[in-house]
C-alpha positions as a Markdown table, in Angstrom:
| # | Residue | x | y | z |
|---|---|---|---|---|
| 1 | Unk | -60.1 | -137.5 | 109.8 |
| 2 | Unk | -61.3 | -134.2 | 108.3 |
| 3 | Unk | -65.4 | -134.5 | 107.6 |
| 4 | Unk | -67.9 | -132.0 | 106.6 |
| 5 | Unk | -66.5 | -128.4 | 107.8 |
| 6 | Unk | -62.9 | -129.4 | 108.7 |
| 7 | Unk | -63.3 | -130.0 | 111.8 |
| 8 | Unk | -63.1 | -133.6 | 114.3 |
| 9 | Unk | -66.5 | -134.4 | 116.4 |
| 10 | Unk | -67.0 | -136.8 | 118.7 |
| 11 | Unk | -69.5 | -139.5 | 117.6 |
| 12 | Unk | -72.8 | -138.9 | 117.7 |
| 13 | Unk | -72.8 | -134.9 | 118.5 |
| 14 | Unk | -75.7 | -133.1 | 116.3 |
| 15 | Unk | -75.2 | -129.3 | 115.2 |
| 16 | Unk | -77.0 | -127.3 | 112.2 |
| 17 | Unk | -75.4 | -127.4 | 108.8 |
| 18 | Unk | -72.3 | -125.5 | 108.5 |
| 19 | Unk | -71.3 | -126.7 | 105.2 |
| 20 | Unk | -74.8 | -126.8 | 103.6 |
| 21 | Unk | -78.0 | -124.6 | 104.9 |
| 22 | Unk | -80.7 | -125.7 | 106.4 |
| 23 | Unk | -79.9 | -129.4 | 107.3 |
| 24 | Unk | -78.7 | -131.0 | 110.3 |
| 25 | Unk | -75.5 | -132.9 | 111.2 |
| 26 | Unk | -74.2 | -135.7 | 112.7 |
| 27 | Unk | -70.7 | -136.8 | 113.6 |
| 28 | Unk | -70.0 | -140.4 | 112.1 |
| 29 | Unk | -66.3 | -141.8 | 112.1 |
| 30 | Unk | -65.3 | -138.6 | 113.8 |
| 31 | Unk | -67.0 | -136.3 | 110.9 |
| 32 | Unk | -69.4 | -134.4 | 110.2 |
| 33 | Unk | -72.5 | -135.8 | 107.5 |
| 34 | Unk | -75.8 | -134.1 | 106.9 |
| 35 | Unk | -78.0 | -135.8 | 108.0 |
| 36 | Unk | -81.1 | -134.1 | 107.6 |
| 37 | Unk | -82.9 | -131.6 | 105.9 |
| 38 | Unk | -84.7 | -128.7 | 107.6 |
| 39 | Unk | -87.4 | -126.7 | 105.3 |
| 40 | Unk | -88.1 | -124.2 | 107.9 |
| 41 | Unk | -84.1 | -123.6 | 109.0 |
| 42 | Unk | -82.3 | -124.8 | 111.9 |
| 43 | Unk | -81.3 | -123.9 | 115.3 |
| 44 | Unk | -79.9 | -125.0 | 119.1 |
| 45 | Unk | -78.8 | -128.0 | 117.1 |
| 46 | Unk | -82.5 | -129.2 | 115.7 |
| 47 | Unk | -84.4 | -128.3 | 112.9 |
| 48 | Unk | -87.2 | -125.9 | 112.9 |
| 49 | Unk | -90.7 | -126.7 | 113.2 |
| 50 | Unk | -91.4 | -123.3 | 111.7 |
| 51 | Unk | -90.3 | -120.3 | 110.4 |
| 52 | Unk | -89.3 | -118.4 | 113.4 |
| 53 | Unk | -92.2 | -116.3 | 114.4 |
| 54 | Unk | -94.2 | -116.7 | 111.2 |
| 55 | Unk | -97.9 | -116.1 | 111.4 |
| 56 | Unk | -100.2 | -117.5 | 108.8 |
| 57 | Unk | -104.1 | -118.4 | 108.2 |
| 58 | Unk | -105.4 | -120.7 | 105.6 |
| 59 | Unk | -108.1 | -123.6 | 106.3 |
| 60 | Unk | -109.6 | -122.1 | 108.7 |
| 61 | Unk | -106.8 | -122.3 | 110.8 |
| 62 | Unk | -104.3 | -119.7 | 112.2 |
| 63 | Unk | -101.3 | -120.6 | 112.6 |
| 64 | Unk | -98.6 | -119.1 | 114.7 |
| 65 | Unk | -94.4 | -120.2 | 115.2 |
| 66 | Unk | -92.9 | -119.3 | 118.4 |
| 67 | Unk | -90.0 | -117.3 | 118.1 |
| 68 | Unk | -87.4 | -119.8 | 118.3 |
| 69 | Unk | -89.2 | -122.2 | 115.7 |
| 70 | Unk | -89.4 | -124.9 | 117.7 |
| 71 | Unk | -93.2 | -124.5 | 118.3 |
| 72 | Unk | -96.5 | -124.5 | 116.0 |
| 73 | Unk | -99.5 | -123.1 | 117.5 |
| 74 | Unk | -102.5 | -124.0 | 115.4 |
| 75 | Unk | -105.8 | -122.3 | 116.2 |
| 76 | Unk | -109.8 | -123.1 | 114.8 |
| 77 | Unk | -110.9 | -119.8 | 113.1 |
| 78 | Unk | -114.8 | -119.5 | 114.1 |
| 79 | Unk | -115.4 | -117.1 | 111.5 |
| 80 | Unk | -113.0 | -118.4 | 108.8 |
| 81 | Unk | -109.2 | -116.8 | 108.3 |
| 82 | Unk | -109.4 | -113.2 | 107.3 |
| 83 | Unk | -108.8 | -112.8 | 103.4 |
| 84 | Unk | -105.5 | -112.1 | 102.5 |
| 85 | Unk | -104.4 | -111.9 | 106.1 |
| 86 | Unk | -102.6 | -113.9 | 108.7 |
| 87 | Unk | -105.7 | -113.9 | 111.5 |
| 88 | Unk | -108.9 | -115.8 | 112.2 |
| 89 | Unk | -111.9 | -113.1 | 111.6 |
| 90 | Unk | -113.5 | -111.3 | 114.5 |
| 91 | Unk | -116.8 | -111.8 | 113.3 |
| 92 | Unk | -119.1 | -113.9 | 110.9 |
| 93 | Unk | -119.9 | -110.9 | 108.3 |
| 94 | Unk | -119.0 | -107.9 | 106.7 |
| 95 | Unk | -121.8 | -105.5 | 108.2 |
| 96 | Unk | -123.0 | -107.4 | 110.5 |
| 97 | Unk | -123.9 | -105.0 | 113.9 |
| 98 | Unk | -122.7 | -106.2 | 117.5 |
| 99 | Unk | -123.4 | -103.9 | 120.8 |
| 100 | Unk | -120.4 | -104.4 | 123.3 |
| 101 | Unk | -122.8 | -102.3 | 126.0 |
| 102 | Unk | -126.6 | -101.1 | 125.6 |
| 103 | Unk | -125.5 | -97.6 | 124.2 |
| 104 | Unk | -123.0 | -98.0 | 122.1 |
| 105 | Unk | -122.4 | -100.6 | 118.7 |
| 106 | Unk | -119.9 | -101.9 | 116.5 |
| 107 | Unk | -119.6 | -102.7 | 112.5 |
| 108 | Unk | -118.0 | -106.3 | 111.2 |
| 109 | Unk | -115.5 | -104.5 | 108.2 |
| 110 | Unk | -113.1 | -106.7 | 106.5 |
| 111 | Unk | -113.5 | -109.2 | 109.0 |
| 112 | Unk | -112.5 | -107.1 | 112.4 |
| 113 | Unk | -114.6 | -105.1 | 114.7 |
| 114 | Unk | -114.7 | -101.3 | 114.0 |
| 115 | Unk | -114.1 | -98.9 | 117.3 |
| 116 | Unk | -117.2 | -98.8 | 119.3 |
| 117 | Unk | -119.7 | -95.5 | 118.5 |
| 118 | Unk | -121.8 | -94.3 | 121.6 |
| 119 | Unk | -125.8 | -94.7 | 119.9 |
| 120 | Unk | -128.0 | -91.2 | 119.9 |
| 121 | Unk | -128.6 | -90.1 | 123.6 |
| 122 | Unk | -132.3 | -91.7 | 123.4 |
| 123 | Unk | -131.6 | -95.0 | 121.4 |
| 124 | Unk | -130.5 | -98.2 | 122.8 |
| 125 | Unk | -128.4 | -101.0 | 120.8 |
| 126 | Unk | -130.2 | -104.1 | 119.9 |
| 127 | Unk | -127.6 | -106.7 | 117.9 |
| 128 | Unk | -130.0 | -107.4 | 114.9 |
| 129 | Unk | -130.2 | -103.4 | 114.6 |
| 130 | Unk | -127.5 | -101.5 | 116.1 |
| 131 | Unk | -128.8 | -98.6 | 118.1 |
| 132 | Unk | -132.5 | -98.1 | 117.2 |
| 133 | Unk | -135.0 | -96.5 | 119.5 |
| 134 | Unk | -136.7 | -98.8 | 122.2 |
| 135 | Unk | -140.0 | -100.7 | 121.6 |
| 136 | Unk | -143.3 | -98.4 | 120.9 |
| 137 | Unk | -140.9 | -95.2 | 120.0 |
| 138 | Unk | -140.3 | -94.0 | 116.8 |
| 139 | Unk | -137.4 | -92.0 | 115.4 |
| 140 | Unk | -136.8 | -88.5 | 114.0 |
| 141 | Unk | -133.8 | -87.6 | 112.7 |
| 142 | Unk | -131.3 | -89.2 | 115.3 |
| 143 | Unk | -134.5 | -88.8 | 118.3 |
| 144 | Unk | -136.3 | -91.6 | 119.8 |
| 145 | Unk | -140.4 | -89.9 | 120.7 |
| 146 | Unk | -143.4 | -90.8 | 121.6 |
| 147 | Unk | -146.6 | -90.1 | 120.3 |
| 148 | Unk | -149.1 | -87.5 | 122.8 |
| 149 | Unk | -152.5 | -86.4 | 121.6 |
| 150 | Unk | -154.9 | -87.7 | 119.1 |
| 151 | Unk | -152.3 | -90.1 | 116.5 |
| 152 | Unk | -154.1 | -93.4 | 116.4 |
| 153 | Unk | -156.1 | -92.6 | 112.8 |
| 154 | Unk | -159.2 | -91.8 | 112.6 |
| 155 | Unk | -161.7 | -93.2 | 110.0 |
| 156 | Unk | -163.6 | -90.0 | 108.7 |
| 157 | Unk | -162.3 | -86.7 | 106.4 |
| 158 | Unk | -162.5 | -83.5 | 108.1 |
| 159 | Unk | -161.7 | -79.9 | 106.6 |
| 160 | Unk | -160.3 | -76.9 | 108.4 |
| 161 | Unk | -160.0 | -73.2 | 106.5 |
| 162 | Unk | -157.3 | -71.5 | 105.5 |
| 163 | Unk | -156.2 | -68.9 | 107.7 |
| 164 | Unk | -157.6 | -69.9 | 110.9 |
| 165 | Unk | -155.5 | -71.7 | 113.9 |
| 166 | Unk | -157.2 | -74.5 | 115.3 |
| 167 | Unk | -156.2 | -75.6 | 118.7 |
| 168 | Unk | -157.4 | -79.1 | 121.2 |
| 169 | Unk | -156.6 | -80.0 | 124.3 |
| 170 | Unk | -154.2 | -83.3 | 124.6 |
| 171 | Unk | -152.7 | -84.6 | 127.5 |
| 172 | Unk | -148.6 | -84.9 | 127.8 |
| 173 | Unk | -148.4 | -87.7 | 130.1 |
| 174 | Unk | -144.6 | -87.3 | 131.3 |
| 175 | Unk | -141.9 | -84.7 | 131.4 |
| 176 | Unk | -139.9 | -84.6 | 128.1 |
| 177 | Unk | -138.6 | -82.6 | 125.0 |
| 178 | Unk | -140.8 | -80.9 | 122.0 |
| 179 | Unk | -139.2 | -82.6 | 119.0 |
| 180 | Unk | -142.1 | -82.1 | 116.7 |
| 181 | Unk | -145.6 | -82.5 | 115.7 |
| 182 | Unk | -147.3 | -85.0 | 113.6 |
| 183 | Unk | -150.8 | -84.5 | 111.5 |
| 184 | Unk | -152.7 | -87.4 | 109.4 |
| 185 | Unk | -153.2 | -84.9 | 106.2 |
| 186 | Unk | -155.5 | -85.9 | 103.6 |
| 187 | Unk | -154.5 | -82.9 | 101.2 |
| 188 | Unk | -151.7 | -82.6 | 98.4 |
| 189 | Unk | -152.2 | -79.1 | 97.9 |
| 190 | Unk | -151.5 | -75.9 | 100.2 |
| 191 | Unk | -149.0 | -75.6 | 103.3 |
| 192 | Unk | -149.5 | -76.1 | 107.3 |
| 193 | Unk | -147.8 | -75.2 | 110.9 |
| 194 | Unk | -148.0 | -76.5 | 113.8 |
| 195 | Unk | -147.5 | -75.2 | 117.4 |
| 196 | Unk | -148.2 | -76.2 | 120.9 |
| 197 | Unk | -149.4 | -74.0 | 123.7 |
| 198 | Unk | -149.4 | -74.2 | 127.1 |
| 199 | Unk | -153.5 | -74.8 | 129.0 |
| 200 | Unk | -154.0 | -71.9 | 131.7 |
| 201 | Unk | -157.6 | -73.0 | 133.5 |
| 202 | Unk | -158.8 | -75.0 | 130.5 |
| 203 | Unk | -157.8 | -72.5 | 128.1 |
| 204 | Unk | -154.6 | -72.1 | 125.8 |
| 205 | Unk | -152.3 | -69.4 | 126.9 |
| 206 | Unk | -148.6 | -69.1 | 126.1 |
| 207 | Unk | -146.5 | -70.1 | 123.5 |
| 208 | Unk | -144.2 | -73.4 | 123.8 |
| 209 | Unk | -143.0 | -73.9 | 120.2 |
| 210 | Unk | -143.8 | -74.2 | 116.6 |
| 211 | Unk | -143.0 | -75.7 | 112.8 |
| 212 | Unk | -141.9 | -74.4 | 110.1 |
| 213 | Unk | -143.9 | -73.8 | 107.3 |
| 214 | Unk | -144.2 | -77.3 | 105.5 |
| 215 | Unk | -146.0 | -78.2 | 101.8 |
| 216 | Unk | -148.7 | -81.0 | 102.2 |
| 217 | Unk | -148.8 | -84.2 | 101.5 |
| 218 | Unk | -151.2 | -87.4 | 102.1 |
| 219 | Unk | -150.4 | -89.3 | 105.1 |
| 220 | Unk | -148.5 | -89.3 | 108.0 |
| 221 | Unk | -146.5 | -86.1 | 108.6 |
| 222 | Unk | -144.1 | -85.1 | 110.6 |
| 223 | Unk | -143.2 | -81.5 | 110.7 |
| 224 | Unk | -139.6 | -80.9 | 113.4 |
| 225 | Unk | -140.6 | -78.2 | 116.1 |
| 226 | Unk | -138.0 | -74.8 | 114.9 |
| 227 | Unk | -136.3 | -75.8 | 118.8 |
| 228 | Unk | -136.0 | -78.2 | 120.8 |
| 229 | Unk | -138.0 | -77.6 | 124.2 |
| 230 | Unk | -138.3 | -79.1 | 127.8 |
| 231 | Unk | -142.0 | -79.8 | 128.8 |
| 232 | Unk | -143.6 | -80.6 | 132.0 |
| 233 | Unk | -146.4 | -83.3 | 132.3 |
| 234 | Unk | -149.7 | -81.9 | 131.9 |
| 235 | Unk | -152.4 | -80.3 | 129.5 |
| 236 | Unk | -151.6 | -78.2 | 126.4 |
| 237 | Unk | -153.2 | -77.7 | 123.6 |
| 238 | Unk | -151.8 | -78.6 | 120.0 |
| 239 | Unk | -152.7 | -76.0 | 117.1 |
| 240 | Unk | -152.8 | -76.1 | 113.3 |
| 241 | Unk | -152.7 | -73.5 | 110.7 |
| 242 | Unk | -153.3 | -73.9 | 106.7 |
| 243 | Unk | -152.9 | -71.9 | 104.2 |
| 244 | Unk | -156.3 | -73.1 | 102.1 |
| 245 | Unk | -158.7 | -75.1 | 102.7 |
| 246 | Unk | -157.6 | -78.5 | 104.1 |
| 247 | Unk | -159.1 | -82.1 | 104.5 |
| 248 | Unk | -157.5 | -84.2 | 107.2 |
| 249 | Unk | -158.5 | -87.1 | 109.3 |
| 250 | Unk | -161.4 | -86.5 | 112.1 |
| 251 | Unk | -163.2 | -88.7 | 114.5 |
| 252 | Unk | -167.3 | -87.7 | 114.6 |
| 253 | Unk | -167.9 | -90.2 | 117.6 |
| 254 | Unk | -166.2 | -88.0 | 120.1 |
| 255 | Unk | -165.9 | -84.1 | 120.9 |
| 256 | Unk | -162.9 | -82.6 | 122.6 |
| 257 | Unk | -162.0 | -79.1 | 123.8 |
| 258 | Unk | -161.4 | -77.0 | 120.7 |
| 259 | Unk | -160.6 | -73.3 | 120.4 |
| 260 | Unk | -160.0 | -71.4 | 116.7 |
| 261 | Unk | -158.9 | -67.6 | 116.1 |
| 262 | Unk | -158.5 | -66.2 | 112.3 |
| 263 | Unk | -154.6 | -66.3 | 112.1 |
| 264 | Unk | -152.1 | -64.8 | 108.9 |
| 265 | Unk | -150.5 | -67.8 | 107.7 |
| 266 | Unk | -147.5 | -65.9 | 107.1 |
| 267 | Unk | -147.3 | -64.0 | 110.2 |
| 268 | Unk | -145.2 | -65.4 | 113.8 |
| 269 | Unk | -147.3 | -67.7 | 115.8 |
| 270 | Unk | -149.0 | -65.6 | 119.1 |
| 271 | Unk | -146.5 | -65.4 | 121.7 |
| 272 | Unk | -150.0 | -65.6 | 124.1 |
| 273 | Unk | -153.6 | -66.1 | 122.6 |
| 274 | Unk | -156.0 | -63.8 | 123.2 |
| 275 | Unk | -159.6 | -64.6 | 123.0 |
| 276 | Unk | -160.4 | -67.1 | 120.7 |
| 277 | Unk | -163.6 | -68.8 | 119.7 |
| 278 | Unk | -164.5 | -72.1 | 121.7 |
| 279 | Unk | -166.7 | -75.0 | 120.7 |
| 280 | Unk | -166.7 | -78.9 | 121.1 |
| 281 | Unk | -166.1 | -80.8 | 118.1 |
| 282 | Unk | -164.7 | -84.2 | 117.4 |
| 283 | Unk | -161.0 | -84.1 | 117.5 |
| 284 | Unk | -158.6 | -83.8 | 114.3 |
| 285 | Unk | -155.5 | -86.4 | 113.9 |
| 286 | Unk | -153.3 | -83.6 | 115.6 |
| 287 | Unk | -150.4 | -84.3 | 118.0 |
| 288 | Unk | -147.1 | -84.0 | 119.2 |
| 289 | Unk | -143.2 | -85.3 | 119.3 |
| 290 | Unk | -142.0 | -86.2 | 122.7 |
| 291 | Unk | -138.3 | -86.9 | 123.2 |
C-alpha cells in the first residue's frame, strides 16, 4: 500500500511534504496525501505561520516571526513603519529635536534617534529647541551671557569723538566670564573698540580685556572680547574708542561716573590708565558680555 513517498503510515499521522514542498500530509488508507498547503513552509509536522524569523512593517504595523515560524508578533507603530524598512519609527519627524537629559539632545533622521550630543557648557536642552541658552540669556557664538551695564536702549542720540576713550562705571553683579561687549551704535561710518577695566577707589585702573577693531553699523552690536576672562562681582568700568566722530544712543535724564583720556585708535589699549579727565554725564548704551 505504497502512498505519497513510498513509504506505509499509520492512519492519521501528519508530517511536512516530502513528495511536494510546502504542504502538509496526512496518512489515509495507510498512505501518505497532501493535505494541505503551507505558503510560509512547514516544520515539526505543521505549517508555518511565518517565514521563520522574518521581520516586516507595512500598515503601521511591525511585524515579527519567531524563529521556528510558528509565531506572528504584530506590533502598533506610533510613528508609522520606517520607509523602506522593517521597523516602527523612533520618532514622529525627520528633524524633530528630543533632550534624553537637560544637557544633552538628539535629531529624529530617517525615522531613528541620532547619538545623543552634550549641548555647549552654558546651554540647557529644551525639546521644542534643542539646547538653547536659559530664559533671559542670549547667545554668542556657542555662549549663553548676560547683559551688565547700561543695555536697555535709551531714547536720545549722543556723539563721542574720534580718538578719545570713554569709560563709565557699571556694576557686574555676579562672578563670570568676559565674552564680549555690546554698544547701541547709531553710525554706519568709522570703526570702534571696546574694553573693560577694573574700578580701584571709584576710578578705572587696570586692564581686564578688550575688542577687536570692528566696522560700524546701526543697531545692536556685539563685538567678542580678543580672550575669554574670569571676573569677580563688583564695579568696572566699560570703555569705548572710535575712530571719527560717532552718534550712539544716550540717556539725558540721568548722569553716571564717566572718565575720557585722548587715545590712538590704532595703538594697544593701556595696560593701567593714568590720569584721565572726569565728569558726570548721562550714560551711553555701553555694556558688557557675561558668560
Amino acid at each position: 500500500m505504497g502512498g505519497q513517498g513510498g513509504s506505509v503510515c499509520l492512519n492519521g499521522a501528519v508530517r511536512c511534504g516530502q513528495a511536494t514542498a510546502n504542504t502538509v500530509e496526512t496518512c489515509v488508507n495507510n498512505a501518505w496525501s497532501v493535505t494541505g498547503s503551507c505558503p510560509h513552509g512547514c516544520s515539526a509536522m505543521s505549517c508555518n505561520a511565518c517565514v521563520p524569523a522574518a521581520l516586516s512593517c507595512s500598515g503601521g504595523v511591525r511585524r515579527a516571526c519567531s524563529g521556528d515560524g510558528k509565531t506572528l508578533t504584530e506590533t502598533p507603530c506610533q510613528y508609522g513603519c520606517i520607509t523602506g524598512g522593517t521597523d516602527c519609527r523612533e520618532c514622529p519627524v525627520d528633524n524633530a529635536i528630543d533632550c534624553p537629559t537637560a544637557t544633552s539632545e538628539r535629531t529624529c533622521t530617517a525615522g531613528r534617534w541620532t547619538a545623543s550630543t552634550a549641548c555647549p557648557s552654558t546651554q540647557l536642552c529644551t525639546t521644542d529647541e534643542g539646547c538653547a541658552c536659559p530664559v533671559g540669556q542670549g547667545q554668542f557664538g556657542d555662549k549663553c551671557f548676560e547683559k551688565m551695564g547700561y543695555h536697555e536702549p535709551f531714547n536720545y542720540q549722543g556723539s563721542l569723538s574720534g580718538g578719545f576713550l570713554a569709560l563709565e562705571k557699571i556694576t557686574i553683579s555676579r562672578a563670570g566670564k568676559l565674552i564680549g561687549f555690546g554698544i547701541l551704535s547709531l553710525s554706519s561710518k568709522g570703526r570702534v573698540r571696546m574694553a573693560l577695566y577694573r574700578d580701584s577707589s571709584g576710578v578705572p585702573s587696570t586692564l581686564v580685556g578688550n575688542s577687536l577693531p570692528t566696522n560700524l553699523t546701526p543697531g545692536t552690536m556685539h563685538l567678542a572680547a580678543t580672550s575669554t576672562v574670569s571676573i569677580t562681582a563688583g564695579s568696572y568700568w566699560v570703555g569705548v574708542l572710535f575712530d571719527t566722530l560717532s552718534d550712539l544712543r544716550q540717556d539725558f535724564g540721568t548722569s553716571v561716573p564717566y572718565r575720557s583720556i585722548a587715545h590712538n585708535f590704532d595703538s594697544a589699549f593701556p595696560a593701567t590708565l593714568g590720569t584721565a579727565a572726569s565728569a558726570m554725564p548721562s550714560p551711553f548704551n555701553l555694556y558688557v558680555l557675561v558668560e
